[in-house]
PDB file of N, CA, C, O and CB in Angstrom:
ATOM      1  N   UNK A   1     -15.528  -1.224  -6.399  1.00  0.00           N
ATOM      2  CA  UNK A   1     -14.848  -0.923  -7.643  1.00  0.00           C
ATOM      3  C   UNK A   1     -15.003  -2.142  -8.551  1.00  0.00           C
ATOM      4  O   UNK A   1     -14.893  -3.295  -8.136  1.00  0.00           O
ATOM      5  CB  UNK A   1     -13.336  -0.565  -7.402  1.00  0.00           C
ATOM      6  N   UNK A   2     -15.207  -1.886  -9.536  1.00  0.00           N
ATOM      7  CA  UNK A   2     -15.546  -2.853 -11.005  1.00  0.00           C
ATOM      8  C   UNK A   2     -14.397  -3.198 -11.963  1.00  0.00           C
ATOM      9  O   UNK A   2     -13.402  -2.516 -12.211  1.00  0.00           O
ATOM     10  CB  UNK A   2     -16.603  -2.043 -12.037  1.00  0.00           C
ATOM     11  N   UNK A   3     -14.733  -4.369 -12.438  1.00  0.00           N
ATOM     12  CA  UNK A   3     -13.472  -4.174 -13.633  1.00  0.00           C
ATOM     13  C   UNK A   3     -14.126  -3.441 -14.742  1.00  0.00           C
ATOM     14  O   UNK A   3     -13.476  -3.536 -15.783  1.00  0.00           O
ATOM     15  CB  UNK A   3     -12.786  -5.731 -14.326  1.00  0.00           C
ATOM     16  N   UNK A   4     -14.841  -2.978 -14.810  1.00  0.00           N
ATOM     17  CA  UNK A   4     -15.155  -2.150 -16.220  1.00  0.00           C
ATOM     18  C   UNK A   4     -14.718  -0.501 -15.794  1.00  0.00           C
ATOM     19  O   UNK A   4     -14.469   0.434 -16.555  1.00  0.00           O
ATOM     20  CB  UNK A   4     -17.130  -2.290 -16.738  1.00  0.00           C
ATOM     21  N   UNK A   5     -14.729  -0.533 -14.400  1.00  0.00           N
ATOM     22  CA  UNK A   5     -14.303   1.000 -14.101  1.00  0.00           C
ATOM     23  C   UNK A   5     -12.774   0.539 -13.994  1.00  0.00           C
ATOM     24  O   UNK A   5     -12.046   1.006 -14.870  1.00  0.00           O
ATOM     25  CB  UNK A   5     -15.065   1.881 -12.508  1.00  0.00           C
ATOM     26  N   UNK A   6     -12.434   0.058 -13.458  1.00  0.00           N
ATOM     27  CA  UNK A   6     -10.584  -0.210 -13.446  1.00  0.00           C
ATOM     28  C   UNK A   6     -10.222  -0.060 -15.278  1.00  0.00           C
ATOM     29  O   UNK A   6      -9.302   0.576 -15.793  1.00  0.00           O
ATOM     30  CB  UNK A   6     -10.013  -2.420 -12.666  1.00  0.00           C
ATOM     31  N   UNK A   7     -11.206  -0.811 -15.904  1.00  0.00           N
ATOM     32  CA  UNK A   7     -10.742  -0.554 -17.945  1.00  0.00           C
ATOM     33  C   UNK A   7     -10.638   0.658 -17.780  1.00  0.00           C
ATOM     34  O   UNK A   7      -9.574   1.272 -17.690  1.00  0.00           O
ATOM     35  CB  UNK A   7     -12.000  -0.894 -19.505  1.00  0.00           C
ATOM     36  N   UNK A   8     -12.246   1.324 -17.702  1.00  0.00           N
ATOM     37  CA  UNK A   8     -12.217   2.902 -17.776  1.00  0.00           C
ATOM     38  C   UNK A   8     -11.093   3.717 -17.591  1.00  0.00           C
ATOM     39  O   UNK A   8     -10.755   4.448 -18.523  1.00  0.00           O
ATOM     40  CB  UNK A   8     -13.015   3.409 -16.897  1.00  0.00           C
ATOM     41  N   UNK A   9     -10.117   3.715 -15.987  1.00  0.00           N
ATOM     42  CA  UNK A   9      -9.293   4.537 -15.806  1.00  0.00           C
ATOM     43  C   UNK A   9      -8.325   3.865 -16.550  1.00  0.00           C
ATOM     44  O   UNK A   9      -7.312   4.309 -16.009  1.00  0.00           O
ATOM     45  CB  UNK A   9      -9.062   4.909 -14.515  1.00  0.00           C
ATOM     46  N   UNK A  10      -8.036   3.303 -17.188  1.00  0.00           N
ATOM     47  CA  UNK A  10      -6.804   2.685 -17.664  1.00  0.00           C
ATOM     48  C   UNK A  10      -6.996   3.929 -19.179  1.00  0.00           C
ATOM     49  O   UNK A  10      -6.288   4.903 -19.438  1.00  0.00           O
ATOM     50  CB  UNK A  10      -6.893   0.521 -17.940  1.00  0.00           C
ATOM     51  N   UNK A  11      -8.379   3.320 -20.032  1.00  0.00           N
ATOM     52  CA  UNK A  11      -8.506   3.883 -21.136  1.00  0.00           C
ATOM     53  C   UNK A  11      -8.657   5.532 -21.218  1.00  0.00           C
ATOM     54  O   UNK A  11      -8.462   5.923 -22.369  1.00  0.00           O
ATOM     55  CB  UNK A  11      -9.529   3.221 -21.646  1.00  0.00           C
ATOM     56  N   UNK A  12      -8.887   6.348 -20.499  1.00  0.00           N
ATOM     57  CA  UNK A  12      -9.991   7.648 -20.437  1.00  0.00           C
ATOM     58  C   UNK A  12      -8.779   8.624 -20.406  1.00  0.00           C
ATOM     59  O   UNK A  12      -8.005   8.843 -19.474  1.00  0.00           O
ATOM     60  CB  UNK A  12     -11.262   7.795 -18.874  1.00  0.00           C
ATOM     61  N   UNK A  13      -8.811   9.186 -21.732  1.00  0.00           N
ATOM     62  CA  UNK A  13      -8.260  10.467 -21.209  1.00  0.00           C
ATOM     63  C   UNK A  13      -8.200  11.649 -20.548  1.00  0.00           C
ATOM     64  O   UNK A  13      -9.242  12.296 -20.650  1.00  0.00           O
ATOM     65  CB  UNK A  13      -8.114  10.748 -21.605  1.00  0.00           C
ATOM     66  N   UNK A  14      -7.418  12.113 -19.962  1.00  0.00           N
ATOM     67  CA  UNK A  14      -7.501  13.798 -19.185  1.00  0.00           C
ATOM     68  C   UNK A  14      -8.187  14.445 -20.570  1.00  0.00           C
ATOM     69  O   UNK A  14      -7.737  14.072 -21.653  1.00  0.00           O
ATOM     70  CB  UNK A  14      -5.524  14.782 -18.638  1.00  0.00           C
ATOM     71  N   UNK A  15      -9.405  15.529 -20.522  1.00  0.00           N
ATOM     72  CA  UNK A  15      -9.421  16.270 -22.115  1.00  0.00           C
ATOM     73  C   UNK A  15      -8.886  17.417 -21.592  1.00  0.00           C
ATOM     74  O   UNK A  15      -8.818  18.246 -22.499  1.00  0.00           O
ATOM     75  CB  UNK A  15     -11.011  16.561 -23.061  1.00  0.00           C
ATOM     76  N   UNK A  16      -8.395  17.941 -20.361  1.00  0.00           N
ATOM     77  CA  UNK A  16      -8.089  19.200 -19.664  1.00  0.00           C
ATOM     78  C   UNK A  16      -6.817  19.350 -19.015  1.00  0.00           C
ATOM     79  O   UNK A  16      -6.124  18.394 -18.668  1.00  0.00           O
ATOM     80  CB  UNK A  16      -9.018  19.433 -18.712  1.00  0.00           C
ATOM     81  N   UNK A  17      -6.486  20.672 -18.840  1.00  0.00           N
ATOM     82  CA  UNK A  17      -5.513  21.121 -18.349  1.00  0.00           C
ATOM     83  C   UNK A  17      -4.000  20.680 -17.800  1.00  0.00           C
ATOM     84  O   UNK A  17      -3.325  20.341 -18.773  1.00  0.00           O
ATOM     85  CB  UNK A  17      -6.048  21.492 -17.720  1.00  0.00           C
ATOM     86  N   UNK A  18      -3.411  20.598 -16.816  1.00  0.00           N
ATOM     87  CA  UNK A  18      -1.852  20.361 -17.001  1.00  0.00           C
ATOM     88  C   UNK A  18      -1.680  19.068 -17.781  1.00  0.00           C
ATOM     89  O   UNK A  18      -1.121  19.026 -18.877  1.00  0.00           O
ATOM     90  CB  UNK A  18      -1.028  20.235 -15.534  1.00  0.00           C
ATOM     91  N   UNK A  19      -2.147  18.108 -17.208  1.00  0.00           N
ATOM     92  CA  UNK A  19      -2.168  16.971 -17.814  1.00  0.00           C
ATOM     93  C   UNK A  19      -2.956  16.209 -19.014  1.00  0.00           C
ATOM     94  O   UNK A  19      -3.194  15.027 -19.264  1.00  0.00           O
ATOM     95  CB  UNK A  19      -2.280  16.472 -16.997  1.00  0.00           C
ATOM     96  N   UNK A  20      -3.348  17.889 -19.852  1.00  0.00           N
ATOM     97  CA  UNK A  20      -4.375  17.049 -20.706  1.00  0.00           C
ATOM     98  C   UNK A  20      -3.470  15.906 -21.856  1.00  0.00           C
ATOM     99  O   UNK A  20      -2.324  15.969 -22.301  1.00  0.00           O
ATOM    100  CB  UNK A  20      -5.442  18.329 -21.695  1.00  0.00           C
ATOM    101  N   UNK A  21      -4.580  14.899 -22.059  1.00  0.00           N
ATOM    102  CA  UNK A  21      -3.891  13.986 -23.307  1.00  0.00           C
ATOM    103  C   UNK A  21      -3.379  13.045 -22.644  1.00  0.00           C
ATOM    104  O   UNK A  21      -3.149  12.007 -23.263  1.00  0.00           O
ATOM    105  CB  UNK A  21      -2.740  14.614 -24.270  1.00  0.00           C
ATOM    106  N   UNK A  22      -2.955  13.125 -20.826  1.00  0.00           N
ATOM    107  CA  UNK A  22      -2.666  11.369 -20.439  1.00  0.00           C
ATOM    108  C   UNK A  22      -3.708  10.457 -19.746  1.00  0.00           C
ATOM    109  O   UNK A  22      -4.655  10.819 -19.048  1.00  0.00           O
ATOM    110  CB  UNK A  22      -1.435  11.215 -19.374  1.00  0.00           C
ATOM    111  N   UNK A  23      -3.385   9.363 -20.039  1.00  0.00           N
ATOM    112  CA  UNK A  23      -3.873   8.468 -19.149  1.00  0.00           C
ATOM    113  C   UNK A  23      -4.831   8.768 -18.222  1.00  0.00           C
ATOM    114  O   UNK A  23      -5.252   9.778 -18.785  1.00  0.00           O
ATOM    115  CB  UNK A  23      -2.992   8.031 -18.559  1.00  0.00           C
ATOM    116  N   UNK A  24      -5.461   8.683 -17.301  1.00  0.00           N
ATOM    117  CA  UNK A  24      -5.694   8.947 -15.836  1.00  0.00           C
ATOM    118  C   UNK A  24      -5.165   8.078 -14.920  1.00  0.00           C
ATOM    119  O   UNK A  24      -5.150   8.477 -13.755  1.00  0.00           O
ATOM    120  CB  UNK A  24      -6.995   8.991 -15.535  1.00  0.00           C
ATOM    121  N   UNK A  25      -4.758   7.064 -15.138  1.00  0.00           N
ATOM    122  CA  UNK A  25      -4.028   5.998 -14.537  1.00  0.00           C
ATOM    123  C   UNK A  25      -2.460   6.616 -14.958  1.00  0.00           C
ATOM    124  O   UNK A  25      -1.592   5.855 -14.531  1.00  0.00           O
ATOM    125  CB  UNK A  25      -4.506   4.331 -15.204  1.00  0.00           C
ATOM    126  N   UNK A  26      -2.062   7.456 -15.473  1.00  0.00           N
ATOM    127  CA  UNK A  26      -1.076   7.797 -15.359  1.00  0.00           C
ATOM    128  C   UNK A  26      -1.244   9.210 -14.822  1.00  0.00           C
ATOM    129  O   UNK A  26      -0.116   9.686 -14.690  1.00  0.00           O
ATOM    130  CB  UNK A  26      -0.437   7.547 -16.430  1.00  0.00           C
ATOM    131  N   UNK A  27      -1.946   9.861 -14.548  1.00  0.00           N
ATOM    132  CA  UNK A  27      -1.823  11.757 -13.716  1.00  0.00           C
ATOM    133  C   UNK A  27      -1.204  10.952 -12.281  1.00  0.00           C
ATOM    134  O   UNK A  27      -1.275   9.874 -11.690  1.00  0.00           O
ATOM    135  CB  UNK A  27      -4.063  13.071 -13.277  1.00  0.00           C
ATOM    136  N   UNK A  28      -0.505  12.404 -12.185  1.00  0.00           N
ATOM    137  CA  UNK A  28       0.460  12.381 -10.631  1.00  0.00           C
ATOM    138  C   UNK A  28      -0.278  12.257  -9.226  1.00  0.00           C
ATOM    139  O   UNK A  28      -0.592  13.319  -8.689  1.00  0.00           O
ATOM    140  CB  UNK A  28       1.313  13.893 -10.428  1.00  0.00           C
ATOM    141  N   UNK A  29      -0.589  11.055  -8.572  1.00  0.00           N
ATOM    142  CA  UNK A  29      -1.119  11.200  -7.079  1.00  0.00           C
ATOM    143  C   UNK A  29      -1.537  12.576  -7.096  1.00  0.00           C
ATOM    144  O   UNK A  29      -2.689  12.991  -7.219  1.00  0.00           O
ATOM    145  CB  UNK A  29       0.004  10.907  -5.832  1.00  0.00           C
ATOM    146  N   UNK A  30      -0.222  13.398  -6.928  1.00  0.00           N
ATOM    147  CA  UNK A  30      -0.597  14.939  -6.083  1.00  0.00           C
ATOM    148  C   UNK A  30      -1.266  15.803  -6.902  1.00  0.00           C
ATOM    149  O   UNK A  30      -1.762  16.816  -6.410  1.00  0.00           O
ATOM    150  CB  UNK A  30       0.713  15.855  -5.573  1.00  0.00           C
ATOM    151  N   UNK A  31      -1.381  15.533  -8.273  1.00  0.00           N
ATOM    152  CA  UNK A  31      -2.815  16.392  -9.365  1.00  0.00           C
ATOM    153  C   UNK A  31      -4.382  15.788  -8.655  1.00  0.00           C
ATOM    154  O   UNK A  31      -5.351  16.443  -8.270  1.00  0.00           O
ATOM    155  CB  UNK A  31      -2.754  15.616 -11.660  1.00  0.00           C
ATOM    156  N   UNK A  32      -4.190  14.512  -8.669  1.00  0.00           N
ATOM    157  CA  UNK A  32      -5.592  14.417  -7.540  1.00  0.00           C
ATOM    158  C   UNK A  32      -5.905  14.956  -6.752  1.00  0.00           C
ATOM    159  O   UNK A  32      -6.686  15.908  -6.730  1.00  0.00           O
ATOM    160  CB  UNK A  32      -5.820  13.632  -6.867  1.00  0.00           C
ATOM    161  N   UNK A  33      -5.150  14.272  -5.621  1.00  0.00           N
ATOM    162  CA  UNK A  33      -4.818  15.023  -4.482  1.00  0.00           C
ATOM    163  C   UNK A  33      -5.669  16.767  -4.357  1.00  0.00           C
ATOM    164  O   UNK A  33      -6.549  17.125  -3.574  1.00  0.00           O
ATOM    165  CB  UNK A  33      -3.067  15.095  -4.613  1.00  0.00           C
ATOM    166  N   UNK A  34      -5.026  17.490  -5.374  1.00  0.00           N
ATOM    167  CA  UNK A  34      -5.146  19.014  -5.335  1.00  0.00           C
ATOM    168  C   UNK A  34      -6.647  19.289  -5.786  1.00  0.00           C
ATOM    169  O   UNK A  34      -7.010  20.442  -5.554  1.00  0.00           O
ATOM    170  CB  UNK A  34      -3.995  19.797  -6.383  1.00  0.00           C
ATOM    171  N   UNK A  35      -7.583  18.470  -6.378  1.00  0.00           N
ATOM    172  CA  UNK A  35      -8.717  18.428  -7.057  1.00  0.00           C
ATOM    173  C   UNK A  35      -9.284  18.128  -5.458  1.00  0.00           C
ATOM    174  O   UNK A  35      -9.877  19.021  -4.853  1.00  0.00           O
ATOM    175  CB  UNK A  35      -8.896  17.286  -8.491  1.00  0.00           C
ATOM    176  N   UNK A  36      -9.061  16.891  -4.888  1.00  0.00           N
ATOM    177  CA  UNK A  36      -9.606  16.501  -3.504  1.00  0.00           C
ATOM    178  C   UNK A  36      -9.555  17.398  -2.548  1.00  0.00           C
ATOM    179  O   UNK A  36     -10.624  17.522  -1.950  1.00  0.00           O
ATOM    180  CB  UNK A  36      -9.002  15.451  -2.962  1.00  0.00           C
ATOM    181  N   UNK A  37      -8.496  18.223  -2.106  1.00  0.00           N
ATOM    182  CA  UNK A  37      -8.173  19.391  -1.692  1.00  0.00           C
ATOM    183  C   UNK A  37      -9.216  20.545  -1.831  1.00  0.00           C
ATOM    184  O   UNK A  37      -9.574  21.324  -0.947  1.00  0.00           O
ATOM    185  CB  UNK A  37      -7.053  19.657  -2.310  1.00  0.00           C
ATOM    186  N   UNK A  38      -9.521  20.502  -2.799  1.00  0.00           N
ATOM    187  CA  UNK A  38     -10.537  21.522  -3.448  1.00  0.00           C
ATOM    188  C   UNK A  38     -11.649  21.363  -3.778  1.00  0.00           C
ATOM    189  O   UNK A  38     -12.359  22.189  -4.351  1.00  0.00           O
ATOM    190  CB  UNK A  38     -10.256  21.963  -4.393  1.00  0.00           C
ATOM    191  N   UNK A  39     -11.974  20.106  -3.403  1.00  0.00           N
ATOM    192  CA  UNK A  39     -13.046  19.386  -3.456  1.00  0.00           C
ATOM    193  C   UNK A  39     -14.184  19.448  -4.312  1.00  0.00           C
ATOM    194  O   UNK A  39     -15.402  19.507  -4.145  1.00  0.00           O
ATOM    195  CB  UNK A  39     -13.402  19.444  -2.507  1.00  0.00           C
ATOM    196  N   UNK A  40     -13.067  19.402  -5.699  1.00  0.00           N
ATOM    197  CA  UNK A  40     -13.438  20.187  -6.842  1.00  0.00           C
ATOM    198  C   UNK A  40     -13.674  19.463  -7.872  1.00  0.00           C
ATOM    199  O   UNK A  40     -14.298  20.105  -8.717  1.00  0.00           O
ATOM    200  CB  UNK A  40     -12.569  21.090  -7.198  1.00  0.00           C
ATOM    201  N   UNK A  41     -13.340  17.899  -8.320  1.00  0.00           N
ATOM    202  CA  UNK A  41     -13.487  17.003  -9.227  1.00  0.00           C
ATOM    203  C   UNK A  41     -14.508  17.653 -10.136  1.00  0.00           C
ATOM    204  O   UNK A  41     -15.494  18.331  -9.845  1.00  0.00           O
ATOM    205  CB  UNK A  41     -13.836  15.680  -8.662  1.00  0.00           C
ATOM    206  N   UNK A  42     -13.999  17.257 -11.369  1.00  0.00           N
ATOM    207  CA  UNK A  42     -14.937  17.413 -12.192  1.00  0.00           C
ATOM    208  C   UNK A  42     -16.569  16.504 -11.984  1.00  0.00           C
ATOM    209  O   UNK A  42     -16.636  15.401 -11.442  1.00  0.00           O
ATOM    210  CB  UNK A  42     -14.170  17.098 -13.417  1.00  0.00           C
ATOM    211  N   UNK A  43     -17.607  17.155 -12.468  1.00  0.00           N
ATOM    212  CA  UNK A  43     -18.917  16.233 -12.415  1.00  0.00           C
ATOM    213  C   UNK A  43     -19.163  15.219 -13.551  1.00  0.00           C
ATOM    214  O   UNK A  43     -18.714  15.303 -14.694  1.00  0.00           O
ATOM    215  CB  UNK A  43     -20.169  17.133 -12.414  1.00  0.00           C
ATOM    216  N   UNK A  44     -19.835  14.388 -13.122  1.00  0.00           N
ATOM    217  CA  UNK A  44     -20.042  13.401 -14.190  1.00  0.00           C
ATOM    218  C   UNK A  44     -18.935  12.197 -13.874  1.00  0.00           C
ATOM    219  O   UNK A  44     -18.210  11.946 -12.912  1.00  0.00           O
ATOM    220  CB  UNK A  44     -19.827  14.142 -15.750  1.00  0.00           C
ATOM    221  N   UNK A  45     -19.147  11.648 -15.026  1.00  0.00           N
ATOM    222  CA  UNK A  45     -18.205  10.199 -15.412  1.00  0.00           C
ATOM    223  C   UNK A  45     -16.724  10.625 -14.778  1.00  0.00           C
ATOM    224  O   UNK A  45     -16.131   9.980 -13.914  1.00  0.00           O
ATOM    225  CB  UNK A  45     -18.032   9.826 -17.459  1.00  0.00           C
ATOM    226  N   UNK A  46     -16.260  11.860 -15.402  1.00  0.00           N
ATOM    227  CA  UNK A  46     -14.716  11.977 -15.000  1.00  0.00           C
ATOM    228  C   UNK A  46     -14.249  11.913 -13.771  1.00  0.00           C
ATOM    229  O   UNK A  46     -13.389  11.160 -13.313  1.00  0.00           O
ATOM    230  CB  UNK A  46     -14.191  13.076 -15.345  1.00  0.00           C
ATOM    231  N   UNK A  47     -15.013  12.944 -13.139  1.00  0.00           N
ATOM    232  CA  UNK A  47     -15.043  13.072 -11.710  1.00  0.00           C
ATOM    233  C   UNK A  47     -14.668  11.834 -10.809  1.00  0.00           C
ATOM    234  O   UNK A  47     -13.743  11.515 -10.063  1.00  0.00           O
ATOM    235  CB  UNK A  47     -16.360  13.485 -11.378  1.00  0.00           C
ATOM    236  N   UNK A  48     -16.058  11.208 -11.335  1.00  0.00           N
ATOM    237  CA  UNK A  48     -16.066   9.429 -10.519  1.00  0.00           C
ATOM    238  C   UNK A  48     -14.738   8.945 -10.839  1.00  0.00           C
ATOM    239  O   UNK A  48     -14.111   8.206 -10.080  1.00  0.00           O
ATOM    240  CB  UNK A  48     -17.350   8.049 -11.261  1.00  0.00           C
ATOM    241  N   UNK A  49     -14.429   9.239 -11.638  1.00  0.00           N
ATOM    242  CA  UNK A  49     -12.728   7.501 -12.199  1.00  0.00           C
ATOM    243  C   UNK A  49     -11.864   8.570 -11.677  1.00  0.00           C
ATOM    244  O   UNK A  49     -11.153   7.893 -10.934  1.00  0.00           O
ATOM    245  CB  UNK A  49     -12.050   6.735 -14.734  1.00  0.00           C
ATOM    246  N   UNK A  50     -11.407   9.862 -11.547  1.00  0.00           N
ATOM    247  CA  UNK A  50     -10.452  10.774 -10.876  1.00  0.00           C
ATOM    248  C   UNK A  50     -10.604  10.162  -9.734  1.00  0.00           C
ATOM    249  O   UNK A  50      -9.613   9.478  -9.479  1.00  0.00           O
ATOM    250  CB  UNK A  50     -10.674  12.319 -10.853  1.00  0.00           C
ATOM    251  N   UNK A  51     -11.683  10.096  -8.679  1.00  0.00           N
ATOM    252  CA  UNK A  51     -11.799   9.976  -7.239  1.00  0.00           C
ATOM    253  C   UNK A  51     -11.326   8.723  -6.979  1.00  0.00           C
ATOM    254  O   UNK A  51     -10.567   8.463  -6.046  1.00  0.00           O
ATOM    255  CB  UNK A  51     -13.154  10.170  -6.681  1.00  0.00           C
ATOM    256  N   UNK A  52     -11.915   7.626  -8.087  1.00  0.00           N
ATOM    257  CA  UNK A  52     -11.344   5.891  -8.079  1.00  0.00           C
ATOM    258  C   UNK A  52      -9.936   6.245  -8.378  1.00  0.00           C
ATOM    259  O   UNK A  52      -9.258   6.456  -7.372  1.00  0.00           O
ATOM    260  CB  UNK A  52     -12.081   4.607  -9.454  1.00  0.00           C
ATOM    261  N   UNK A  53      -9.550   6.320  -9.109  1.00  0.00           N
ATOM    262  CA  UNK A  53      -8.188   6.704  -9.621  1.00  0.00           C
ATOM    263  C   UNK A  53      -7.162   6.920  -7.989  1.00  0.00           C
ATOM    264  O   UNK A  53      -6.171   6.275  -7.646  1.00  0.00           O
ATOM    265  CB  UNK A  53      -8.399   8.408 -10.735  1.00  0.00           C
ATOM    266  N   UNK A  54      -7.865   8.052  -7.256  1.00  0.00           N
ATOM    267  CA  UNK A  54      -7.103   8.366  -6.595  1.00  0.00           C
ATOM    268  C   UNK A  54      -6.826   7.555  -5.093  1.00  0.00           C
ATOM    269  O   UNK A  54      -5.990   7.579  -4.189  1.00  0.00           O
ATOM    270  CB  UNK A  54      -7.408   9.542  -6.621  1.00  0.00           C
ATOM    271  N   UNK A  55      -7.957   6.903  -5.406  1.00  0.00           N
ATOM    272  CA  UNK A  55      -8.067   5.180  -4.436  1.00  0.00           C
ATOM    273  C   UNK A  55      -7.127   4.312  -4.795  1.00  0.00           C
ATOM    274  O   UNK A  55      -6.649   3.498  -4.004  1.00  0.00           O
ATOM    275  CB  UNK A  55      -9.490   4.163  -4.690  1.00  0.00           C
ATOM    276  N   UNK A  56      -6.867   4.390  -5.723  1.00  0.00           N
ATOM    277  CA  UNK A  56      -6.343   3.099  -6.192  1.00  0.00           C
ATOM    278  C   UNK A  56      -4.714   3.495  -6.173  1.00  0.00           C
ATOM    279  O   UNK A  56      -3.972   2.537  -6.392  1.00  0.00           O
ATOM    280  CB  UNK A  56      -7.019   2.603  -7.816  1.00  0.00           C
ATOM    281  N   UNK A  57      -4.346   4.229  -6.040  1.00  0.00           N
ATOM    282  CA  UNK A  57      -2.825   5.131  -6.614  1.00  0.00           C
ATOM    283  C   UNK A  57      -2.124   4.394  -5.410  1.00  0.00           C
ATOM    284  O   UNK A  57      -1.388   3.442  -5.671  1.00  0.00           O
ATOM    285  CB  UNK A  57      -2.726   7.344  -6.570  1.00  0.00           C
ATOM    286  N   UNK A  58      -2.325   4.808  -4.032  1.00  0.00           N
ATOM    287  CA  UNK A  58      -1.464   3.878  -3.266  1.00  0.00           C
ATOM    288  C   UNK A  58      -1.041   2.756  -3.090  1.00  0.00           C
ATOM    289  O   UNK A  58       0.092   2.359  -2.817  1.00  0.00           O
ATOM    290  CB  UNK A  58      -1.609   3.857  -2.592  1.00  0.00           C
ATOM    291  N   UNK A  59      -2.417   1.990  -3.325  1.00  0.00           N
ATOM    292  CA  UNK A  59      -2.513   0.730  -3.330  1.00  0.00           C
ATOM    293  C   UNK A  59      -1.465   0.283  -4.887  1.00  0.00           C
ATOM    294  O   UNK A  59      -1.116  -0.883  -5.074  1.00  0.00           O
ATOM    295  CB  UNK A  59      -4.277   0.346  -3.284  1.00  0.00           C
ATOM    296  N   UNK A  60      -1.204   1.079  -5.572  1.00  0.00           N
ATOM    297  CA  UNK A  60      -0.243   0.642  -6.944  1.00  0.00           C
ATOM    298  C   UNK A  60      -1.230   0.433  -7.825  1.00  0.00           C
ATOM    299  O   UNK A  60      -0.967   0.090  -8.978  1.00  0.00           O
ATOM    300  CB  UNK A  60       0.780  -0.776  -6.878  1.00  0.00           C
TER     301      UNK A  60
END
């Protein structure tokens, strides 16, 4: 993990669904979670910082 991807999830918005318009460093653990579950992440750029994102959530 990079600090330009740690900026990324800080800066990048959700453009979609329950949570569109926050953060990604702010969506709920368990909205990941349910994407991982489903093993469904979006493709591309988003996908990747969702999956980091969801690395990083425990750790704080």
């Amino acid at each position: 993990m990079e600090k330009e991807q740690l900026i990324e999830i800080a800066n990048t918005i959700m453009p979609f669904g329950k949570y569109k318009g926050r953060r990604l460093i702010d969506l709920p653990e368990e909205y990941l979670l349910w994407f991982a579950r489903k093993d469904e992440f979006p493709a591309g750029k988003l996908g990747e910082l969702m999956q980091i994102t969801l690395l990083i959530k425990p750790r704080g």
